[in-house]
mmCIF file of the N, C-alpha and C atoms, coordinates in Angstrom:
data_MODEL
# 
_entry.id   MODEL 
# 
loop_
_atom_site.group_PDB 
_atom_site.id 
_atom_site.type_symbol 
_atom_site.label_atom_id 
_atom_site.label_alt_id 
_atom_site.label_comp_id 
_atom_site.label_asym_id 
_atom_site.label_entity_id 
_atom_site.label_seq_id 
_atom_site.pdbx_PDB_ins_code 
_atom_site.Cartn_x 
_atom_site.Cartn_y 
_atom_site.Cartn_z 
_atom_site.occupancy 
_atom_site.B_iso_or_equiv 
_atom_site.pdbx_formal_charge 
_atom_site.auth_seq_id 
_atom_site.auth_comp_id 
_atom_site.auth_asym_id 
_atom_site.auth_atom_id 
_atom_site.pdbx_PDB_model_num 
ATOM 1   N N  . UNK A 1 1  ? 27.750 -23.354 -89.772  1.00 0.00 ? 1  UNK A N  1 
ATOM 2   C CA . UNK A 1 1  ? 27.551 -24.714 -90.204  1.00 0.00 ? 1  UNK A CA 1 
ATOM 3   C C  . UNK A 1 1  ? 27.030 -24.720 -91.636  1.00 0.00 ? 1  UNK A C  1 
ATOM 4   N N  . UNK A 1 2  ? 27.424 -25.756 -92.027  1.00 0.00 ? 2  UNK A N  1 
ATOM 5   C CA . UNK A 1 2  ? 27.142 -25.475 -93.719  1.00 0.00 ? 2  UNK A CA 1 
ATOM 6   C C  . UNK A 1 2  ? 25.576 -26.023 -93.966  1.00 0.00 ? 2  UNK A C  1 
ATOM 7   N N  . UNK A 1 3  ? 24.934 -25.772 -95.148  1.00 0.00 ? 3  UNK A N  1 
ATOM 8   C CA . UNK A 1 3  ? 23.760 -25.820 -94.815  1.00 0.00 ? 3  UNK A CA 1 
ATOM 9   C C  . UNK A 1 3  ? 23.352 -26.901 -96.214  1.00 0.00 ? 3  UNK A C  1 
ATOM 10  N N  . UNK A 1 4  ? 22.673 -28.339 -95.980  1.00 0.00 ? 4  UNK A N  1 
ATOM 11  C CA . UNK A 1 4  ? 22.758 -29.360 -96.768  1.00 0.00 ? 4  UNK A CA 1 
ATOM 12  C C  . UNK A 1 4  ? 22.107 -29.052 -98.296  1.00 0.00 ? 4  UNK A C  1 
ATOM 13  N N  . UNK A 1 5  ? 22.704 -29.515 -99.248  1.00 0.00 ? 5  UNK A N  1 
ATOM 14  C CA . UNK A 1 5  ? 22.217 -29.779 -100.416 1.00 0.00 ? 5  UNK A CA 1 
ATOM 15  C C  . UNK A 1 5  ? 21.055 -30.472 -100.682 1.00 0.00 ? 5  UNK A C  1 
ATOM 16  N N  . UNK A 1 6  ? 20.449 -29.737 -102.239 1.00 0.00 ? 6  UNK A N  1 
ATOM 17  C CA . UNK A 1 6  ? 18.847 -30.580 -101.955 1.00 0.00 ? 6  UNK A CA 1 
ATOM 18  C C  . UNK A 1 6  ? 19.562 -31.909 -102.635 1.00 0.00 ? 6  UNK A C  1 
ATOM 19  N N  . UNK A 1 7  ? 20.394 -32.234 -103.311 1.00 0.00 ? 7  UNK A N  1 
ATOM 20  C CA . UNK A 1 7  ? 21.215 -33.303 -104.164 1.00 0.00 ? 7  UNK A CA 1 
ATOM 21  C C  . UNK A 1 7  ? 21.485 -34.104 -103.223 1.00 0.00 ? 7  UNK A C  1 
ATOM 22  N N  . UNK A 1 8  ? 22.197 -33.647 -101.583 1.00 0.00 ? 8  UNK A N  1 
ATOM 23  C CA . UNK A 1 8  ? 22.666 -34.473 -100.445 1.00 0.00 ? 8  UNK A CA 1 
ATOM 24  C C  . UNK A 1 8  ? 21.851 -35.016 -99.455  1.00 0.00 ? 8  UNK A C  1 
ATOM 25  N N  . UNK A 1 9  ? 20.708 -33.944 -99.458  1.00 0.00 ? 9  UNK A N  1 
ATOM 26  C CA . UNK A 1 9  ? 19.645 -34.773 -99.268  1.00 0.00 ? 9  UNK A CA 1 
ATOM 27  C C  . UNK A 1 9  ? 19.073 -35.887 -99.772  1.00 0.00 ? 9  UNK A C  1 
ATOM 28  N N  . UNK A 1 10 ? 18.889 -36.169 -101.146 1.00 0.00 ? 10 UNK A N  1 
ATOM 29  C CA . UNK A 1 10 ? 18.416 -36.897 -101.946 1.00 0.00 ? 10 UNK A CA 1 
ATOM 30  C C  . UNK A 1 10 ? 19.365 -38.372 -101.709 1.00 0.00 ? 10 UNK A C  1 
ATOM 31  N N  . UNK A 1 11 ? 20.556 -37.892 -101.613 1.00 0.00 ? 11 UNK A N  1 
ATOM 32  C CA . UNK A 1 11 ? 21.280 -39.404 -101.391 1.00 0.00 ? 11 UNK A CA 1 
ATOM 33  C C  . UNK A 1 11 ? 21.375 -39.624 -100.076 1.00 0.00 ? 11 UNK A C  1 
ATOM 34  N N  . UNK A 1 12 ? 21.369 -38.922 -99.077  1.00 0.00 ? 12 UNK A N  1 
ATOM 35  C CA . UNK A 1 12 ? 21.612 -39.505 -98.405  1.00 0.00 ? 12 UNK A CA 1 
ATOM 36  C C  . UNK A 1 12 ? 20.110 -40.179 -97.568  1.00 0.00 ? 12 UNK A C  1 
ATOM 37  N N  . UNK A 1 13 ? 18.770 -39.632 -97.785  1.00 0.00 ? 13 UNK A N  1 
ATOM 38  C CA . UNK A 1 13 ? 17.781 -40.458 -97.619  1.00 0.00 ? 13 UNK A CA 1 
ATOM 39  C C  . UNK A 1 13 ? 17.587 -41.545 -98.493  1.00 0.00 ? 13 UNK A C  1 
ATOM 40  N N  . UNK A 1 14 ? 18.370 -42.101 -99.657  1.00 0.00 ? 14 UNK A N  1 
ATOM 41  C CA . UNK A 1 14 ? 18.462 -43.171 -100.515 1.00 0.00 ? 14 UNK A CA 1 
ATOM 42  C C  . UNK A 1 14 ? 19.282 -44.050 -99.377  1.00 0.00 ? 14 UNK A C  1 
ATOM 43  N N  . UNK A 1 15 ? 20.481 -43.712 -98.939  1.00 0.00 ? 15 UNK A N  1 
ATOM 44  C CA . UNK A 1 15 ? 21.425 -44.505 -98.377  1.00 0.00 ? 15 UNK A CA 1 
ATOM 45  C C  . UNK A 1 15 ? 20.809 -44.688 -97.258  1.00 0.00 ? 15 UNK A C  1 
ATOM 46  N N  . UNK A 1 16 ? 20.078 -44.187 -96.087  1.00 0.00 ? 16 UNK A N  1 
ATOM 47  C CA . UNK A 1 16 ? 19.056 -44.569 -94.837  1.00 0.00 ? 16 UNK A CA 1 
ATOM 48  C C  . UNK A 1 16 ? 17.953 -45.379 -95.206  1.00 0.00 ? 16 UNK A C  1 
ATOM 49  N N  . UNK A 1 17 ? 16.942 -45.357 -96.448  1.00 0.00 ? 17 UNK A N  1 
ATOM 50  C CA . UNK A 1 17 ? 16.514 -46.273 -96.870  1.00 0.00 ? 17 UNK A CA 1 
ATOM 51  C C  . UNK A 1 17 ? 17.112 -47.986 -96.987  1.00 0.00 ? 17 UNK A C  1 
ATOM 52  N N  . UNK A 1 18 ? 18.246 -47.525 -97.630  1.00 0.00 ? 18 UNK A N  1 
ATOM 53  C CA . UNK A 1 18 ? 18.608 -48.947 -98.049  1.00 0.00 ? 18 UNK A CA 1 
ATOM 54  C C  . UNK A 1 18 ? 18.762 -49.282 -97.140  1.00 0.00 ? 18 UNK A C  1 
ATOM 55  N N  . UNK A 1 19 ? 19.568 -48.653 -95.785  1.00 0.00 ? 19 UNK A N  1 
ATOM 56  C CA . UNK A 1 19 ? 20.299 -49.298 -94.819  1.00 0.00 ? 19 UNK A CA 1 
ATOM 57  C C  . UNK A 1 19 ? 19.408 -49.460 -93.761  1.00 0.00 ? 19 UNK A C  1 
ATOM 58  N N  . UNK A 1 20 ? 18.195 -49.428 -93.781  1.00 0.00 ? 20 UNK A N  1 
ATOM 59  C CA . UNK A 1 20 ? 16.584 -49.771 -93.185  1.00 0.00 ? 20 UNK A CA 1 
ATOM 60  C C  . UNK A 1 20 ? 16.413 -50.915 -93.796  1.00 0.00 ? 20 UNK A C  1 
ATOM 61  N N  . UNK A 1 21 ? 16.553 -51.245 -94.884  1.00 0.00 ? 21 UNK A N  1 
ATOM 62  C CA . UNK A 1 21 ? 15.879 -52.627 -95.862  1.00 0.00 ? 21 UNK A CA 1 
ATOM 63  C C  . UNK A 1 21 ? 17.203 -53.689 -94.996  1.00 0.00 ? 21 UNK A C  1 
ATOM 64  N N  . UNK A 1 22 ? 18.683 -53.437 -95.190  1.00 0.00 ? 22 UNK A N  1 
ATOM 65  C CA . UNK A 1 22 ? 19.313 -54.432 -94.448  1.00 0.00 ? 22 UNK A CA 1 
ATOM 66  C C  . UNK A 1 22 ? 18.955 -54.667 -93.457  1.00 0.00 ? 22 UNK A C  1 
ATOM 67  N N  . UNK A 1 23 ? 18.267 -53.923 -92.212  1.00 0.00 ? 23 UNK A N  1 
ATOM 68  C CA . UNK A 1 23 ? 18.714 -53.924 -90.938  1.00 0.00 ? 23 UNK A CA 1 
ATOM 69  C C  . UNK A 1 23 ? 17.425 -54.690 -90.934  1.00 0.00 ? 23 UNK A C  1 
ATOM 70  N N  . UNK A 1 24 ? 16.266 -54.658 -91.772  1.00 0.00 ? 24 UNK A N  1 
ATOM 71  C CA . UNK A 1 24 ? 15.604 -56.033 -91.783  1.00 0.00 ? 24 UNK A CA 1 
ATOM 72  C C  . UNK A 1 24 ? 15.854 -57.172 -92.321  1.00 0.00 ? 24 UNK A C  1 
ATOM 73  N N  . UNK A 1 25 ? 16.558 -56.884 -93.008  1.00 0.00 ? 25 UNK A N  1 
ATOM 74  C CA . UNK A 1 25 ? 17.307 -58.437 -93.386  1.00 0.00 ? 25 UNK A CA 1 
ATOM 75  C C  . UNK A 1 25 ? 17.837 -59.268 -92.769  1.00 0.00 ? 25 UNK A C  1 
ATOM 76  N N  . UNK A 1 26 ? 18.965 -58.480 -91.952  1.00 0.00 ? 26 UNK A N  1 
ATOM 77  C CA . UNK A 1 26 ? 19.424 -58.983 -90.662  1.00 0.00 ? 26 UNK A CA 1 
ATOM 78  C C  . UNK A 1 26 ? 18.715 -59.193 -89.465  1.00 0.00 ? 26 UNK A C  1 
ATOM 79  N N  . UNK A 1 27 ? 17.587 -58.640 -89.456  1.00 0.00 ? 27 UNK A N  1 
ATOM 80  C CA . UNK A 1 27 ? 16.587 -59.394 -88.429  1.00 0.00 ? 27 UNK A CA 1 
ATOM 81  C C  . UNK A 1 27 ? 16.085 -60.755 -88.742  1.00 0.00 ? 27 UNK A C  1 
ATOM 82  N N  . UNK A 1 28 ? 15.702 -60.667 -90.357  1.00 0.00 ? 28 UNK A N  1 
ATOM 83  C CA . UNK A 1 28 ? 15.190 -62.157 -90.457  1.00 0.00 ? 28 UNK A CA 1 
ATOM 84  C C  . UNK A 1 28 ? 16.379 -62.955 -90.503  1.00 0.00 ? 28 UNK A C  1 
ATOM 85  N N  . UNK A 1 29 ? 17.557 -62.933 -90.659  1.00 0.00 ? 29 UNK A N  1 
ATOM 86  C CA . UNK A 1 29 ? 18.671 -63.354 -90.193  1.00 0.00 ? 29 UNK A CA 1 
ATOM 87  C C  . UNK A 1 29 ? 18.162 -64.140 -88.994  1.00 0.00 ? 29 UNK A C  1 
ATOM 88  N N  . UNK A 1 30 ? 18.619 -62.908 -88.040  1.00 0.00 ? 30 UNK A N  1 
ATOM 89  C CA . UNK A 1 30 ? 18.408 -63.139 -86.631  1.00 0.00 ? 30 UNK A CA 1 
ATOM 90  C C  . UNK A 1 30 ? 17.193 -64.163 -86.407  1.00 0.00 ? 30 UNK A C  1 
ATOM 91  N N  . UNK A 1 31 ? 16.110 -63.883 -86.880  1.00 0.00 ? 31 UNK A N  1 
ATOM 92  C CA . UNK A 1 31 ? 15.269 -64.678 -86.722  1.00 0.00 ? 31 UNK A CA 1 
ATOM 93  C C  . UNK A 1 31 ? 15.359 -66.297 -87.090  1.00 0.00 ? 31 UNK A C  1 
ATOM 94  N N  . UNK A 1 32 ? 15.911 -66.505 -87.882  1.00 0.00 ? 32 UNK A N  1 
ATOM 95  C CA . UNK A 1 32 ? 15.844 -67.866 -88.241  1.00 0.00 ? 32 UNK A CA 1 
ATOM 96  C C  . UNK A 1 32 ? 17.182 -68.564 -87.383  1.00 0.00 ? 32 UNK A C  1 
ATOM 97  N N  . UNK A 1 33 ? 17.292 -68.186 -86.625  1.00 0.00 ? 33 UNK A N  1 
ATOM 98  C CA . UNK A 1 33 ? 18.493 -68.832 -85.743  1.00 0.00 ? 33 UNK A CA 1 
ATOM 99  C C  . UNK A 1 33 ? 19.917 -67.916 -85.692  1.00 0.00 ? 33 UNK A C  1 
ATOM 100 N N  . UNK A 1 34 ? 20.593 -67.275 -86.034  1.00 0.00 ? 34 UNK A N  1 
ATOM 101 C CA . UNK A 1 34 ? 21.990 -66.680 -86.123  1.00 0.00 ? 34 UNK A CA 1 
ATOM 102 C C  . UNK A 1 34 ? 21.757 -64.891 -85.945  1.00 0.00 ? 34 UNK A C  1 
ATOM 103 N N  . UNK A 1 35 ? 21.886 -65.158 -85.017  1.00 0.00 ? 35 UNK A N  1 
ATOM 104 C CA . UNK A 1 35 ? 22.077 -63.511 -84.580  1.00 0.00 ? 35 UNK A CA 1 
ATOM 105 C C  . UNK A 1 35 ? 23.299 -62.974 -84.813  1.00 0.00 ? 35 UNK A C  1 
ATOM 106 N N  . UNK A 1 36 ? 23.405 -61.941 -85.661  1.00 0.00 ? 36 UNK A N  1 
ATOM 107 C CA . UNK A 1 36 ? 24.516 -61.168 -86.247  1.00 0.00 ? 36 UNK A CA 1 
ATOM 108 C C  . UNK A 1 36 ? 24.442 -59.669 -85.158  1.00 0.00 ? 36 UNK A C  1 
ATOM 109 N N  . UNK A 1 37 ? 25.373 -59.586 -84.393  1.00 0.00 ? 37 UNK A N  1 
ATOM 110 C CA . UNK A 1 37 ? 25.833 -58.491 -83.246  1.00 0.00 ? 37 UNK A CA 1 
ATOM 111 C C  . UNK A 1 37 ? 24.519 -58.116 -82.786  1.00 0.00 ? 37 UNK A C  1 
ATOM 112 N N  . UNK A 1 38 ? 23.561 -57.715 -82.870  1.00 0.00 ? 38 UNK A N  1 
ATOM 113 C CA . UNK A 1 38 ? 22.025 -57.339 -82.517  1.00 0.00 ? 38 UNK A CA 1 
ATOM 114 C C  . UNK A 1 38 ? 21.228 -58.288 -82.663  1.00 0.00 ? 38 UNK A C  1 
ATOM 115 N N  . UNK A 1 39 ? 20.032 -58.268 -81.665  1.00 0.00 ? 39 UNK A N  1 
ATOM 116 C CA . UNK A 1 39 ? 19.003 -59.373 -81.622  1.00 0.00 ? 39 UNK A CA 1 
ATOM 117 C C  . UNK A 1 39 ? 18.139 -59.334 -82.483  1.00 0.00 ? 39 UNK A C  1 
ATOM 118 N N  . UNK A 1 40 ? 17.156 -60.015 -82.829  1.00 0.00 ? 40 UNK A N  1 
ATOM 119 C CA . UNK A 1 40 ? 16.236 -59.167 -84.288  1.00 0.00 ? 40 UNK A CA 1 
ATOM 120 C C  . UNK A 1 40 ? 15.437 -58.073 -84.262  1.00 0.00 ? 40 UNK A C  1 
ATOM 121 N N  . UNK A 1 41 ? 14.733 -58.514 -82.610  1.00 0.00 ? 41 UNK A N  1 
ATOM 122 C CA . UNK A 1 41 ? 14.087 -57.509 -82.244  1.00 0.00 ? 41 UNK A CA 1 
ATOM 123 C C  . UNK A 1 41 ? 14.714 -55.622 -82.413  1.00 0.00 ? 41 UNK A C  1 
ATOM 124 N N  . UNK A 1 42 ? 15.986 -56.016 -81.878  1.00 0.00 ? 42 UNK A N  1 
ATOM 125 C CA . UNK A 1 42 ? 16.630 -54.823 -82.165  1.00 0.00 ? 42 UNK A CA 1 
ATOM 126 C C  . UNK A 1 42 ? 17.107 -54.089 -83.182  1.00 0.00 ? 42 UNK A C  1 
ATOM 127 N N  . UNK A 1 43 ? 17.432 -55.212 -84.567  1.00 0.00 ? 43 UNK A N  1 
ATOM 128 C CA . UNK A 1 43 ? 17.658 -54.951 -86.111  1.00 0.00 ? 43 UNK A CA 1 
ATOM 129 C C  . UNK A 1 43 ? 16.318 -54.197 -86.144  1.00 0.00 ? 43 UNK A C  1 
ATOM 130 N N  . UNK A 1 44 ? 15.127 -54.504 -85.881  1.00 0.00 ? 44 UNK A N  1 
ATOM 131 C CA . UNK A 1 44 ? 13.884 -53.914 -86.183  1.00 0.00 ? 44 UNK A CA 1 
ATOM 132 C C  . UNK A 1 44 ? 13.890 -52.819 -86.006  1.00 0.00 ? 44 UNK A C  1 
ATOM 133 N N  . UNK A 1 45 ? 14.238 -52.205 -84.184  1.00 0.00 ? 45 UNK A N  1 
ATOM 134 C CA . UNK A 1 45 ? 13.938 -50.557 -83.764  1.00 0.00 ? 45 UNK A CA 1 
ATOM 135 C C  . UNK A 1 45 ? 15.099 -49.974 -84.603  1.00 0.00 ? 45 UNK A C  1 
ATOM 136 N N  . UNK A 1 46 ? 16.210 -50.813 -84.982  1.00 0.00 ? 46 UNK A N  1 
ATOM 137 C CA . UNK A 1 46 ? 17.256 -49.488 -86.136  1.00 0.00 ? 46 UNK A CA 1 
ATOM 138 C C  . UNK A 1 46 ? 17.124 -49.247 -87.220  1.00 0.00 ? 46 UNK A C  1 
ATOM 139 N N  . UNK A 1 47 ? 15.969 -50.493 -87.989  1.00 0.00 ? 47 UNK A N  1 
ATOM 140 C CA . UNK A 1 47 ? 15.880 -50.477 -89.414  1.00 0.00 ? 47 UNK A CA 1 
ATOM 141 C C  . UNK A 1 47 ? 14.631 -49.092 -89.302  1.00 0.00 ? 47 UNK A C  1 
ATOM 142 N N  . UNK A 1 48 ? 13.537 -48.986 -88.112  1.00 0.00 ? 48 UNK A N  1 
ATOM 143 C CA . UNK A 1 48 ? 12.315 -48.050 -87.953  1.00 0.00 ? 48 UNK A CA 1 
ATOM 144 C C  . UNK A 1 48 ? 13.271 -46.641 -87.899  1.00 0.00 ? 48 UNK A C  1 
ATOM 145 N N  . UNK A 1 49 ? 14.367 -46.764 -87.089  1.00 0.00 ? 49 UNK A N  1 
ATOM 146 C CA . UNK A 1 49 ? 14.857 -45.510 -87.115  1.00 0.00 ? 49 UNK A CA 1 
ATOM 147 C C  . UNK A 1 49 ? 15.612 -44.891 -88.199  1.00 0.00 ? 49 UNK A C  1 
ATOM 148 N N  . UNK A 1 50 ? 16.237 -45.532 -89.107  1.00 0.00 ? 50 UNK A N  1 
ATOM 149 C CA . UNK A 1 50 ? 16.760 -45.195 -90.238  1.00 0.00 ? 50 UNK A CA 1 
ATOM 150 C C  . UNK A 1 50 ? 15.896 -44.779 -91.012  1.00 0.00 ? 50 UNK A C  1 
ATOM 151 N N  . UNK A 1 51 ? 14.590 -45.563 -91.109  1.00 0.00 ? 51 UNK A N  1 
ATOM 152 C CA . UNK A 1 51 ? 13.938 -45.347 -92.363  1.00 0.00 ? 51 UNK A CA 1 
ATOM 153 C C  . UNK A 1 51 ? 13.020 -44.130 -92.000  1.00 0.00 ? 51 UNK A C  1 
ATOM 154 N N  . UNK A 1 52 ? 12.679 -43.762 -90.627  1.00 0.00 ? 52 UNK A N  1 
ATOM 155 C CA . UNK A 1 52 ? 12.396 -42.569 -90.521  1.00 0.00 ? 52 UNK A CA 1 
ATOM 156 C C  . UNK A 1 52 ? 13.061 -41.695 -90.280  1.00 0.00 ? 52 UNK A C  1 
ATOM 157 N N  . UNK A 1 53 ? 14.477 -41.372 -89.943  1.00 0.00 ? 53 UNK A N  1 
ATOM 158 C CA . UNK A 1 53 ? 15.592 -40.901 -90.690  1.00 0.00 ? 53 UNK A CA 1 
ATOM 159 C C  . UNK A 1 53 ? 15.486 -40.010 -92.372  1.00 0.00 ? 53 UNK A C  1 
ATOM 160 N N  . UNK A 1 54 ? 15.030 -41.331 -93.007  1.00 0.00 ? 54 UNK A N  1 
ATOM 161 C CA . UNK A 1 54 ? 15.426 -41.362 -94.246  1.00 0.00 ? 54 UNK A CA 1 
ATOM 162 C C  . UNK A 1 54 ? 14.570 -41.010 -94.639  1.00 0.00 ? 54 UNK A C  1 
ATOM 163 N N  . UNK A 1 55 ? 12.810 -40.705 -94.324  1.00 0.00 ? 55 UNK A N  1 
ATOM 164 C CA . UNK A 1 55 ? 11.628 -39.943 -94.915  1.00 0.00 ? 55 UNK A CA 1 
ATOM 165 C C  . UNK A 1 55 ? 12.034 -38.482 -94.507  1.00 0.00 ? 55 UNK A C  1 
ATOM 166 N N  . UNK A 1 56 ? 12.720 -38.242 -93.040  1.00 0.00 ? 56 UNK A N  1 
ATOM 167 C CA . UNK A 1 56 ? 12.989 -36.927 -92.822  1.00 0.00 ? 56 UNK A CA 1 
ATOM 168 C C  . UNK A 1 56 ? 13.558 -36.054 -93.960  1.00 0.00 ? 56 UNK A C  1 
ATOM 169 N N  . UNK A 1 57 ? 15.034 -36.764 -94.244  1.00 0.00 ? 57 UNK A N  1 
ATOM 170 C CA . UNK A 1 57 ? 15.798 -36.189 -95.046  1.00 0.00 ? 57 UNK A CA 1 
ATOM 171 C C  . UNK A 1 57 ? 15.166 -36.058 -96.422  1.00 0.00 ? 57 UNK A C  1 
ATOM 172 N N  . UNK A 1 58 ? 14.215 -36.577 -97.143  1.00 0.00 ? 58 UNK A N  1 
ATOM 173 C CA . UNK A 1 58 ? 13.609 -36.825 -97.793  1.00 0.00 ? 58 UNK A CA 1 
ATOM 174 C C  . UNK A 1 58 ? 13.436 -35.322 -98.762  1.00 0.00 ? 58 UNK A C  1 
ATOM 175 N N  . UNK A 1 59 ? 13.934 -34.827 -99.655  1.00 0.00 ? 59 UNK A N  1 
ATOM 176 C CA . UNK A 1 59 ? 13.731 -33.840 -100.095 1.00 0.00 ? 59 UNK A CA 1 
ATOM 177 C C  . UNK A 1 59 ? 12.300 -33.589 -100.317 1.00 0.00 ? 59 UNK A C  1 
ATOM 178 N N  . UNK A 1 60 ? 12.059 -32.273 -100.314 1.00 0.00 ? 60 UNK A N  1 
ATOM 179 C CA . UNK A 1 60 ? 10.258 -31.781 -100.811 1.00 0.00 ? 60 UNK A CA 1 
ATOM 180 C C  . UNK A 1 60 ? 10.865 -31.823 -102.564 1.00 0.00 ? 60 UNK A C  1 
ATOM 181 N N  . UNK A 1 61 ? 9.392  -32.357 -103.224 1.00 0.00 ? 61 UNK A N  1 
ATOM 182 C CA . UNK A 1 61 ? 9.496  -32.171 -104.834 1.00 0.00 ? 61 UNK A CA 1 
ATOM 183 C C  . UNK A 1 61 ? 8.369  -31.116 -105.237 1.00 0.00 ? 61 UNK A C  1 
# 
């Protein structure tokens, strides 16, 4: 198995970040009336899991 880049690291805990910041967005979505495919509550536990995801991948400096 190939073994990740510290460069691929770096983006790809950028891209789990961001995609943590939407998945609260889309909760407050959800929240204000219009639930988009997930409830808000649930935008919440995927935006927590991405973004700790995304500290994992998190390169050491």
């Amino acid at each position: 198995m190939r073994e990740v880049k510290k460069k691929d690291k770096k983006m790809l805990s950028s891209v789990l970040m961001v995609s943590s910041a939407l998945a609260v967005v889309l909760s407050a979505i959800g929240y204000l009336g219009t639930d988009i495919w997930l409830a808000s509550t649930q935008w919440l536990l995927v935006a927590a899991v991405l973004a700790l995801f995304g500290v994992y991948f998190k390169p050491e400096e």
